[in-house]
Structure formats: structure tokens, C-alpha cells
C-alpha positions in Angstrom: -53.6 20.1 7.6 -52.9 19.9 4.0 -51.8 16.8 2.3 -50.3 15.9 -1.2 -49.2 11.9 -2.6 -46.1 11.5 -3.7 -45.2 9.0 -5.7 -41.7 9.1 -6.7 -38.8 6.5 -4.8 -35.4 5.6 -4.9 -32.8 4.2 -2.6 -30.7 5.5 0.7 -27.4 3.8 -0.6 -24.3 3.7 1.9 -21.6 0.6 2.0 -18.5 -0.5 3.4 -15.5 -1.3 1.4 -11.9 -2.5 1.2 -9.3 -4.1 -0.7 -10.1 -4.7 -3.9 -8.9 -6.2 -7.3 -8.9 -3.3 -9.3 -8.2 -5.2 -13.1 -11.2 -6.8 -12.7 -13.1 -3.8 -11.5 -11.6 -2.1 -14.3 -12.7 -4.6 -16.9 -16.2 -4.8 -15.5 -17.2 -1.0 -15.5 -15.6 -1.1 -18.9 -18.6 -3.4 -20.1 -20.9 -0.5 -18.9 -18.5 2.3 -20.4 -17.6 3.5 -16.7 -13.9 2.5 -16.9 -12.8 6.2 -17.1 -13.9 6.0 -13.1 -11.2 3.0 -12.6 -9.1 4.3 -9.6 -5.4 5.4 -10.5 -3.2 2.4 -9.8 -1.6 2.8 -6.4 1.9 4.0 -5.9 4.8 2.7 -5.4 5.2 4.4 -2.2 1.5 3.8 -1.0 1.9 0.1 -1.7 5.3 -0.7 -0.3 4.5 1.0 2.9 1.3 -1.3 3.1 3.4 -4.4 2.7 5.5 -3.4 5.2 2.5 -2.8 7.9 1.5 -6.0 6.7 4.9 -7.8 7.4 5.3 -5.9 10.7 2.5 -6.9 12.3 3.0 -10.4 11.3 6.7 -10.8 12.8 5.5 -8.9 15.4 6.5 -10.7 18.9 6.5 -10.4 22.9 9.5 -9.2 23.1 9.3 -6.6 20.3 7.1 -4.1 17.9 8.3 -3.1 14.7 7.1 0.1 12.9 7.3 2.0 9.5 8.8 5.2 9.8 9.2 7.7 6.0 12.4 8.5 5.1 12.5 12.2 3.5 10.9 12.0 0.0 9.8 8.5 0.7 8.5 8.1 -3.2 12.7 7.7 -3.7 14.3 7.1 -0.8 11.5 4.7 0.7 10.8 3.4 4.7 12.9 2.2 7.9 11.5 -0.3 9.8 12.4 0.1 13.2 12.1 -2.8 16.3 11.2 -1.2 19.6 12.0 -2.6 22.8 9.9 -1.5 25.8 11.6 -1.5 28.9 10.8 0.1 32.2 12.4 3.0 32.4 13.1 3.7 28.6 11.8 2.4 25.2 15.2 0.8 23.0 15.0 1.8 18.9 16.9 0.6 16.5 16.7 0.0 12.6 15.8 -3.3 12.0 15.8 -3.0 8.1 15.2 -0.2 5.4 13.4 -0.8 2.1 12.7 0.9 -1.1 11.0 0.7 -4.9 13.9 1.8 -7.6 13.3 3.9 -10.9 13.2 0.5 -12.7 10.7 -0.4 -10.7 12.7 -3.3 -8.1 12.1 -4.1 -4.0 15.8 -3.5 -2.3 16.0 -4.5 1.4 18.5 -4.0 3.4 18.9 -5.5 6.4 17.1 -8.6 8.6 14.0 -9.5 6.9 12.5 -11.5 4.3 12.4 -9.7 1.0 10.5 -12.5 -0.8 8.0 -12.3 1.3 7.8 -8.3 1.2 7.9 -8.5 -2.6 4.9 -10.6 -2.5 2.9 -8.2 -0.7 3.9 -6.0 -2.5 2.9 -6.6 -5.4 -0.6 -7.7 -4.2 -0.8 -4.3 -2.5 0.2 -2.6 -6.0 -2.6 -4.7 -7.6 -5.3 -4.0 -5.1 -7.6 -0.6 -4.3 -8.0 0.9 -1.0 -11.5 1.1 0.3 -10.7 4.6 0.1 -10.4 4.7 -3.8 -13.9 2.3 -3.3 -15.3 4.8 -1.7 -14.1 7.4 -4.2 -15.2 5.6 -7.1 -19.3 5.3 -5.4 -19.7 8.6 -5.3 -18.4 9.5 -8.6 -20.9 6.8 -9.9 -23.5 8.3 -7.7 -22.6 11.7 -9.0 -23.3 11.0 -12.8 -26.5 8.7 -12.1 -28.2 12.2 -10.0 -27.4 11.1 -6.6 -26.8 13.1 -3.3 -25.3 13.1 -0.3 -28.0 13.3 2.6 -25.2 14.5 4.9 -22.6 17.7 4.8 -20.0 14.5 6.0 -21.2 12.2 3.2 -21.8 8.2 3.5 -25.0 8.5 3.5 -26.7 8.8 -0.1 -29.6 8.7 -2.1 -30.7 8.1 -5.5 -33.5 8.5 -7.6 -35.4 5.4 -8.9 -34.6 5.5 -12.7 -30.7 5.6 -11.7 -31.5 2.5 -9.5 -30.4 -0.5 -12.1 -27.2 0.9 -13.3 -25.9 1.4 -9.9 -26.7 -1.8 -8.9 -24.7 -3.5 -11.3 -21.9 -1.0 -10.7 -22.6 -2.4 -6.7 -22.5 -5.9 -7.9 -19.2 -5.8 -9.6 -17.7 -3.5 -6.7 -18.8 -6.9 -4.0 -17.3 -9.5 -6.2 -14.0 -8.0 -6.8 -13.6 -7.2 -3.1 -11.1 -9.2 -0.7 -10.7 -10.6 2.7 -13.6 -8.9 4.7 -15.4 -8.1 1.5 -17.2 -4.7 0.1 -20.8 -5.0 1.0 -23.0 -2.1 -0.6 -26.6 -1.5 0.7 -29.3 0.2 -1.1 -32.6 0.6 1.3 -35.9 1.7 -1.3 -37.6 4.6 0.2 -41.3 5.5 0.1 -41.1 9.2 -0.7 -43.1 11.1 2.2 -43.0 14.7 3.0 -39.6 13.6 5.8 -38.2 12.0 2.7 -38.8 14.9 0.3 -37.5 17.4 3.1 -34.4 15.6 3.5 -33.5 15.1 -0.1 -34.5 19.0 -0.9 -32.1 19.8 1.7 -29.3 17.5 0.4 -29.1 19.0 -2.7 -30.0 22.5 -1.8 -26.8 22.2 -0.1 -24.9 20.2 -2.5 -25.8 23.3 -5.5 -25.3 26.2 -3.1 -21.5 24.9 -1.8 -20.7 24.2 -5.4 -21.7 27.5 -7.1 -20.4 29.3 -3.8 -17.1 27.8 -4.8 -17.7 29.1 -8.4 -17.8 32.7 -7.2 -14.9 32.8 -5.0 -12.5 31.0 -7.8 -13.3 33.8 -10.1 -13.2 36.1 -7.3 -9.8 34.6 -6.1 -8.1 33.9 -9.5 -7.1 35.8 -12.9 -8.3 33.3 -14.9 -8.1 32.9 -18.9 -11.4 32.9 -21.3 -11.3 28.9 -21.5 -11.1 28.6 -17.5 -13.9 31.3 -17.3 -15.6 29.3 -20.1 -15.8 26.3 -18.4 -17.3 27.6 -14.8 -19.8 29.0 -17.1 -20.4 25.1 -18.2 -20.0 24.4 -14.6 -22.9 26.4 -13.4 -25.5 25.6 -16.4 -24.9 22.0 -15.3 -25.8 22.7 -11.7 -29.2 24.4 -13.3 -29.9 20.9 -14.9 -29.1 19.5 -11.4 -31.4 21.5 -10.3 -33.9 20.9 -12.6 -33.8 17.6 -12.3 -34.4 17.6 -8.9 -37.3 19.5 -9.4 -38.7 16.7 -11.7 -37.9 14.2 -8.5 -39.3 15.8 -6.0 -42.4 17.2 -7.8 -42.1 21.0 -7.0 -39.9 24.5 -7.9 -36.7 25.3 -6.8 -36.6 28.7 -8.1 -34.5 29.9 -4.7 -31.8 27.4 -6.0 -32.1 28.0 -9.6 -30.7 32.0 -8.1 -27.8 30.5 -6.3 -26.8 29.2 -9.5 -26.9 32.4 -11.2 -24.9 34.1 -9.4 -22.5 32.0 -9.9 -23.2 32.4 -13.8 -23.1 35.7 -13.7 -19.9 36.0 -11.8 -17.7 34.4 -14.1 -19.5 35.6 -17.2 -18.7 39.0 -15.6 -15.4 38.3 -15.3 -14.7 37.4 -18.8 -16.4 40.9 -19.7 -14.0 42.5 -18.0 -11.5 40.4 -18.9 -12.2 41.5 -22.6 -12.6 45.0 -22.1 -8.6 45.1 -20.5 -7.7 43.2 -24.0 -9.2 45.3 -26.0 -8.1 48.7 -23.6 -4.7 46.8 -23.9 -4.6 46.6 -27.4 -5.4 50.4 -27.8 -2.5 51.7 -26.4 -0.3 48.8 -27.7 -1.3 50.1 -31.1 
């Protein structure tokens, strides 16, 4: 049986996240110049109807459930809350109050509840990120450090051992800025062995493939302009540095994945060929 050492490492990273202060997130990544990755402040719409879950199950009673249903175009017209009765032969409904966020920005209630105390969780909604946007925000890190997803599913990752210290100051800042339960990332250093190697090969033999497969059919699907064809060109030469880099990781050639790529490059270079030639057919006639 043949053997080879490896000697290259990193992490398996995955976490758990929620709630979180996202002003201070903001201003920490911003000391590492990753604020660009800062979630989008919530909406008005996403917020409010988290207060309101919030309220709900708080005056929640024996007697009585309430729940938050959308009006049409909820972004404008906002939620009803409605209290349900249970009874034996039918459930009872009936509005118990209606709430919405105006074009200037103010809470109106209407109805029997506490706005002050809706407008306070509001507005610490509006201030926090989901653990959703948490989530979203890891993997974009993950993505420019060289990180991969070890499953098609993803929350499960690795990293090579180079990218190791940034992220974990990017993890730091994400656990002090969580609330309640808390974000908690973990990052479990690996050994590289063949399993290792095997796995992460197969990670990011997937990763490259489903991206430059998506390359191809957008230029397949779409009539797109010289600067949209342009940039998938710059799309796929950055999946050959992915590649390469990979190939420095994990110590061998990827030339199988290097012709995935290609394809891809060659499909929307193609298509601005032909693109051309219509322009210039185009402009012989127009003439």
C-alpha cells in the first residue's frame, strides 16, 4: 500500500448563531476592513412582525392564543393580531389589534394592546441581526479567506490554516455582539490524512463545478451585454485561482477541475464572439 505525509491543516468550522447587535458588529469588522459584509439593516416589516411574535407569546394566556397574520403588501399595510379561542366543537377568531410602520417611519396600533411596549421591541428588533444574516455573513467571510463547504447543504466548513487568524477574530467579534442564548462559533484543527484530503477535494470539486455549471447555462439562458459577458469571464478565471489554490492545499493537480472551469470560459467568451459578429453584421446593413 502506498503512503504519502501530508502536512498541511486547518479547521472544520461550523457555529450556532442568533440575535445580534449589528452596530457593533459593523464597527468591529470595520477595524479589519470587512464592514462591506455588515448585514443590511432589517426591515421594517421583518422587524415589526418579530415584535409582535414577541408580544404575543408573552400575553399569551389559558384562555387564549394570539397570532400574526400579513395583511396584503404587509411592508405598507402591516399585521393583524388575531386572539383565538379554542372551543370544542369550533375555534372563535377575532382581531384583537392591527399594527403597522408609516412612510415616516412611526408604530400605529390600533386596537387592545400596549404600543409602548411593541415600540420597544421594535426597535430592538430593528437594531438586531437574525442568526440568519449570522449565518450569511460566515460564509461570506469563509468565502474570501478560501473556505469550503464540506456538505452540498452547507454548515459544515473548512478552512485552510493560513486563513485561520483572521477568521478567528471575525468569530470573536461575531460571540461578543451576540444576545440572549449567544452565537457560539467552533473551529476543530484537523490533521490532514488521506480521509481529510478526500473530503476537502470533494468539497470544492463540487463547489467549482456547480458554480461554472451555473456560468454556462446564464450565457446559455440569457442575451447578455459585453460587460455582463465580461464579468463571467472574471467569474470563471477566479474559480481557476480557486482552483489553484486548492491545489497548493492539498499538495496535488486538479487538472479535471481546472477543465470544468474552462468551459465555462469558453462559453461566455463565445458568446461575446458571436455577440460581436451580429454588431458588426448589424452594422453592415444599417450602413
Amino acid at each position: 500500500m502506498q503512503q504519502r505525509e501530508i502536512q498541511i491543516s486547518g479547521a472544520v468550522v461550523y457555529w450556532s448563531a442568533g440575535p445580534t447587535r449589528r452596530e457593533t458588529l459593523r464597527s468591529y469588522l470595520e477595524q479589519i476592513g470587512m464592514e462591506e459584509l455588515t448585514p443590511n439593516v432589517r426591515t421594517d416589516a421583518a422587524a415589526l412582525k418579530s415584535a409582535l411574535l414577541e408580544y404575543c407569546a408573552n400575553e399569551k394566556t389559558r384562555m387564549f392564543d394570539l397570532g400574526v397574520e400579513p395583511r396584503q403588501n404587509q411592508a405598507k399595510n402591516g399585521f393583524e393580531v388575531m386572539r383565538k379561542k379554542r372551543g370544542a366543537v369550533r375555534n372563535e377568531y377575532e382581531v384583537a389589534f392591527s399594527a403597522r410602520i408609516e412612510s415616516w417611519g412611526g408604530l400605529i396600533v390600533e386596537g387592545d394592546a400596549n404600543s409602548e411596549a411593541i415600540q420597544q421591541a421594535f426597535e430592538r428588533h430593528k437594531a438586531q441581526l437574525t442568526g440568519a444574516a449570522i449565518g450569511k455573513l460566515l460564509v461570506d467571510v469563509l468565502g474570501r479567506l478560501g473556505g469550503t463547504t464540506l456538505r452540498e447543504s452547507g454548515g459544515v466548513y473548512w478552512l485552510p490554516e493560513e486563513a485561520l487568524p483572521a477568521f478567528e477574530r471575525v468569530a470573536a467579534f461575531v460571540e461578543e455582539c451576540g444576545e440572549e442564548q449567544g452565537n457560539k462559533v467552533y473551529l476543530l484543527r484537523t490533521a490532514m490524512d488521506e480521509a481529510t484530503v478526500r473530503a476537502v477535494r470533494d468539497a470544492i470539486t463540487a463547489e467549482v463545478s456547480k458554480e461554472s455549471e451555473a456560468i454556462v447555462q446564464e450565457v446559455m439562458e440569457n442575451d447578455f451585454g459585453d460587460e455582463a459577458l465580461a464579468r463571467r469571464q472574471l467569474m470563471a478565471a477566479a474559480l481557476h485561482a480557486r482552483v489553484s489554490q486548492y491545489e497548493r492545499i492539498l499538495g496535488e493537480a486538479l487538472g479535471t477541475l481546472h477543465e470544468v472551469v474552462r468551459v465555462a470560459e469558453q462559453a461566455a467568451a463565445a458568446a461575446e464572439s458571436v455577440r460581436e459578429s451580429n454588431e458588426v453584421f448589424d452594422n453592415l446593413f444599417d450602413a
